[in-house]
Structure formats: structure tokens, C-alpha cells
MITORMI-996896 format. One record per atom (N, C-alpha, C): residue in one letter; x, y, z. Coordinates in pm, whole numbers, plus 32768, in hexadecimal, padded with zeros to 4 digits. Layout:
aXYZ...
//
This chain:
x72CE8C566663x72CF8C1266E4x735D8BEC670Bx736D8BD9678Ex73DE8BBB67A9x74248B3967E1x74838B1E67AFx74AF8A78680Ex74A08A4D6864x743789FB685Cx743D89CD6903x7482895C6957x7483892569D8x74A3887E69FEx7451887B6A5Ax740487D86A31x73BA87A96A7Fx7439870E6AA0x73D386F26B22x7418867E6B6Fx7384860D6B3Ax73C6859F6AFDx733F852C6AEDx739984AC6B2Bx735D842F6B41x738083EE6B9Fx733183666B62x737382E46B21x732282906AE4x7327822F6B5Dx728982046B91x726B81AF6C15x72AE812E6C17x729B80E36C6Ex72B2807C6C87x72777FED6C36x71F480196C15x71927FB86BF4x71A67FF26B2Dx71C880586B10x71EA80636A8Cx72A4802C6AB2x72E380356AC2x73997FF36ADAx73497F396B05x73067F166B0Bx72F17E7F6B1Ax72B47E4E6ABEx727E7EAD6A79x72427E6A6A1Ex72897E826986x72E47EBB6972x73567E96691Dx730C7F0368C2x72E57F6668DBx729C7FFD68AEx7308807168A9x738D809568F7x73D380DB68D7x73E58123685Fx742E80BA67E3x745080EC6771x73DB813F6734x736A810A6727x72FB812566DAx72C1819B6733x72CB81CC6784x729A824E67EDx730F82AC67B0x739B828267DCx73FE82C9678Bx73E583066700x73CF829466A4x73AE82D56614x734483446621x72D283116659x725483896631x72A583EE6668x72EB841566E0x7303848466F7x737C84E166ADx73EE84AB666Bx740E84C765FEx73D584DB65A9x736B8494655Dx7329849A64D2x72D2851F6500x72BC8566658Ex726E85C065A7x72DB863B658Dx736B86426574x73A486B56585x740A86A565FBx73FB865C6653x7430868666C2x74D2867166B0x7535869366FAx7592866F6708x75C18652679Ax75E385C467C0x76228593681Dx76A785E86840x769D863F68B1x7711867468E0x778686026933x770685AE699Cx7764856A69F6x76F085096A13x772F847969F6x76DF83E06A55x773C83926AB4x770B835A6AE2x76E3833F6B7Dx76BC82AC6B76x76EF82496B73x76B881E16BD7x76BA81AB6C58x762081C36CC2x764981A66D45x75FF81576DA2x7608816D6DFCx75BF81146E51x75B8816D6ED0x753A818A6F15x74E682086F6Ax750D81AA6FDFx754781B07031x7547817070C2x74A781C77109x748481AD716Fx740581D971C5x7427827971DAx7487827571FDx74C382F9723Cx74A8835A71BCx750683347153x74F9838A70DAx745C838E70AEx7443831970A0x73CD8354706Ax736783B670AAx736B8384713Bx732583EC7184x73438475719Cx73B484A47160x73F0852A713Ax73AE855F70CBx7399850A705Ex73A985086FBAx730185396FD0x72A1850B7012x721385067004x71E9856C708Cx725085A87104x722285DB716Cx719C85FB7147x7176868C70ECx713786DA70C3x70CA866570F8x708B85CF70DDx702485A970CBx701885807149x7045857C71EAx706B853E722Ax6FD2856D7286x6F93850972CEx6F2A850572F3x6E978502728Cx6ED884F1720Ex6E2D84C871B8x6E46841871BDx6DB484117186x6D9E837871B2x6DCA83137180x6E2E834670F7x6E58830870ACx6EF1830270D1x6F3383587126x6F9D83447141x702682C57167x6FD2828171ACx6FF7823371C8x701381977153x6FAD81907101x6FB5813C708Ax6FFE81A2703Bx70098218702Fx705F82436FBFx70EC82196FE9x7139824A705Fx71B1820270A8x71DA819F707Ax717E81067089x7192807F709Ax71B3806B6FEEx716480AE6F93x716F80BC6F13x71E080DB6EF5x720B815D6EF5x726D818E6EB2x72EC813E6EECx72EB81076F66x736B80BF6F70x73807FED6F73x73147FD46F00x73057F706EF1x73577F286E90x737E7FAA6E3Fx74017F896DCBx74227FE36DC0x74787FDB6D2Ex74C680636D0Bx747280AA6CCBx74D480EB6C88x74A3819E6C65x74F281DF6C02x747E82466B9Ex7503827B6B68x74CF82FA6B79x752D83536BA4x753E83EE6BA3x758284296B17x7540846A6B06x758284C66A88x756385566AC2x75A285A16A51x758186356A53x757C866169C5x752F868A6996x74CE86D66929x74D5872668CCx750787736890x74F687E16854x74DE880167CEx7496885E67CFx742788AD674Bx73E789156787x73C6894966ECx735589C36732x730489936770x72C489D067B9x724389AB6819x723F892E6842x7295890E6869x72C788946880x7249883B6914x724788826965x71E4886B69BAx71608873698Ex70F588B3697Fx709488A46937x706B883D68CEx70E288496889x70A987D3682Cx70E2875F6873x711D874C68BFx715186BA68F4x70CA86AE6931x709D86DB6973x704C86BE69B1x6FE286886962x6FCE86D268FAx6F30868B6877x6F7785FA6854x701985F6680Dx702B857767F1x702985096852x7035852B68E5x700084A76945x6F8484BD6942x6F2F84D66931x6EA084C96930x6E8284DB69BCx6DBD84AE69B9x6D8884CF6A68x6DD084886AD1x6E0184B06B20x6E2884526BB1x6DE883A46BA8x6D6F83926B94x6CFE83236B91x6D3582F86B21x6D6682816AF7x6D6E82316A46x6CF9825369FBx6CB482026A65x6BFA81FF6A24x6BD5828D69DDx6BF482E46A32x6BC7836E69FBx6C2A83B869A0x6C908360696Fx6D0483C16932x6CCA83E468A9x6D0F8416689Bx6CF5847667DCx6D3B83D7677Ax6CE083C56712x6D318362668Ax6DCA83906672x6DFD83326689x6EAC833A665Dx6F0B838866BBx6EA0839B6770x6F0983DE67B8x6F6A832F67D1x6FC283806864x70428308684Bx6FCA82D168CAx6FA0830A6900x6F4E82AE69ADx6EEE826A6932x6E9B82A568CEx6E368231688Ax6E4481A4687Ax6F0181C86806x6F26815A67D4x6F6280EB6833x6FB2812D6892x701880E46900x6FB7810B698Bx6F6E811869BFx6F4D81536A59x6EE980A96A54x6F0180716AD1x6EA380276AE1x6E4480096B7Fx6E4F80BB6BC7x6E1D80D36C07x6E2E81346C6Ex6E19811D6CECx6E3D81DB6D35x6E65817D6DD8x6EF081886DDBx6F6581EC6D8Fx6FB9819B6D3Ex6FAB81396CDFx6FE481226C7Cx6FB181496C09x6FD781B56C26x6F9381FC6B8Bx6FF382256B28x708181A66B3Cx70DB81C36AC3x716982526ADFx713482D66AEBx718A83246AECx714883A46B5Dx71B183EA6B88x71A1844B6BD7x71B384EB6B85x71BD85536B92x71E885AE6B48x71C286386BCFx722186816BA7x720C870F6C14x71CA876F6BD9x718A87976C26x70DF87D96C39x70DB888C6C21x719B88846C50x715189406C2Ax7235893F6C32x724589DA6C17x72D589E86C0Fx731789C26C86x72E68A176D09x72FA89F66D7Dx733589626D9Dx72DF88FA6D8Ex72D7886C6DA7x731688366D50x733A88596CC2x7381880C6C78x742888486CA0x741688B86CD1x74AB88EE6D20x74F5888C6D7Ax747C88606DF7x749A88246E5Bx74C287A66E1Dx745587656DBDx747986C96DE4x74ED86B26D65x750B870E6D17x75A387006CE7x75FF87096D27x760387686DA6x7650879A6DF5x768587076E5Ax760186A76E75x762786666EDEx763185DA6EACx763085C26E14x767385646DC5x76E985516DABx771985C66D43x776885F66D17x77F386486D33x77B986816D85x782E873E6DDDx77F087916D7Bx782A88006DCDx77E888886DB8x782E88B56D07x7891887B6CE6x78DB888A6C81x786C885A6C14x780988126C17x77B387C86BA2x772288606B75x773488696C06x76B688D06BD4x76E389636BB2x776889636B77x777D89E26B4Cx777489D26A96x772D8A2F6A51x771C8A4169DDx77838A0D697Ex775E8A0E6910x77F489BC689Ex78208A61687Fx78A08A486859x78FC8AB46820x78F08ACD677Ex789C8B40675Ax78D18B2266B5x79108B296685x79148AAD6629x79A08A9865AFx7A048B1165ADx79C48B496581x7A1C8BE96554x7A518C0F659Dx7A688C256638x7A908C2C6699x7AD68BBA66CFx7AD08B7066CEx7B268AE266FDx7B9C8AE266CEx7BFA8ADB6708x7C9B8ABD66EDx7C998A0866BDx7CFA89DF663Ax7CD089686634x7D8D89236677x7D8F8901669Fx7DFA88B666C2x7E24881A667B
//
């Protein structure tokens, strides 16, 4: 399999509730490696960029008010299959319905504070690195062997 990067995004209501570090660890202790974090804060505008895609479902509007109620942390991802399985380690969207020991089970304490965000397919984890980060984050790591070390 090959390297992937996903974009995950720890909420507002996990950053208030002093959940960071411990979301951090599981996702390390899962393999991952932190390319690039991010602490921020979504003005209306951004966020309504960050979520367009959802713009007219009914939830839209509480997702907005949410995500820019505090900060935030953006990271970017990488491992094999890096998307797929990010996606199993946040568990179901719903807390209630998440899988034992996802991160929404342990930390989610409802919808849309369900703790963490994570991108859904390559495409989307392209974009929302892209519009975190710059276009420079979502380009692949260089291997060792190839890297000039300065």
C-alpha cells in the first residue's frame, strides 16, 4: 500500500475540553505521523468555505456556529491508508453509535461535537489541506534516500 495524507481537524468542544493531547496520542499510538499542526480559530467566512460542500443541509447552519465557537487544531496525516483507517479510528459520525475505543466514543459528546473531523476520500483530504495549510502540505514526503540532508 501506499502513503497516504489525510487532513483531521480536532473540534472545538474536544480543544475545550482539555482532550487535545490524549486525541493526539491515540493517533500516534495508531502509526500516524504528524506532518503539520495548526492551531486556529474558523472566522464565519472560513468556515463556511471549510464546510461549503454541506451548505443547504439542515445541519448547516449549527455546524457553522460550532466550528467557530473556539479553536481548532488542523493537522495533516500520514501512513499507509491513511484515510480509511482514519476514518475507523474516529468512529460513527453519532458518539452514541461509535465503535469501542473510536476517538468520537471516547471524546465526541454529540453531533457536531463529536470531538474530531477527518477527510472522507483523497480528493477532500487534498482540498482541506490545501485550504489550511497551502498547496505545499499536500504534496507527498520525499524519501530519505533521495533527500539531500543539509
Amino acid at each position: 500500500m501506499a502513503i497516504q495524507r489525510t487532513f483531521a481537524m480536532i473540534k472545538p468542544d474536544a480543544y475545550q475540553n482539555g482532550k487535545v493531547g490524549k486525541i493526539i496520542s491515540i493517533i500516534e499510538e495508531k502509526g500516524y505521523k504528524i506532518i503539520h499542526l495548526r492551531l486556529l480559530k474558523f472566522t464565519e467566512k472560513s468556515a463556511s468555505q471549510f464546510y461549503e460542500m454541506h451548505k443547504g443541509q439542515p445541519f448547516y447552519e449549527k455546524l457553522i456556529r460550532f466550528t467557530t465557537s473556539d479553536k481548532v487544531v488542523g493537522m495533516v496525516l500520514e501512513k499507509e491508508n491513511a484515510i480509511e483507517d482514519f476514518r475507523k479510528l474516529m468512529g460513527s459520525t453519532d458518539p452514541v453509535k461509535a465503535e469501542p475505543d473510536s476517538i468520537r466514543k471516547l471524546y465526541g459528546t454529540g453531533l457536531p461535537p463529536n470531538a474530531i473531523h477527518g477527510s472522507d476520500s483523497s480528493e477532500s483530504a487534498k482540498k482541506e489541506i490545501t485550504y489550511i495549510f497551502g498547496e505545499f502540505a499536500s504534496i507527498p514526503s520525499v524519501e530519505k534516500s533521495s533527500a539531500k540532508e543539509y
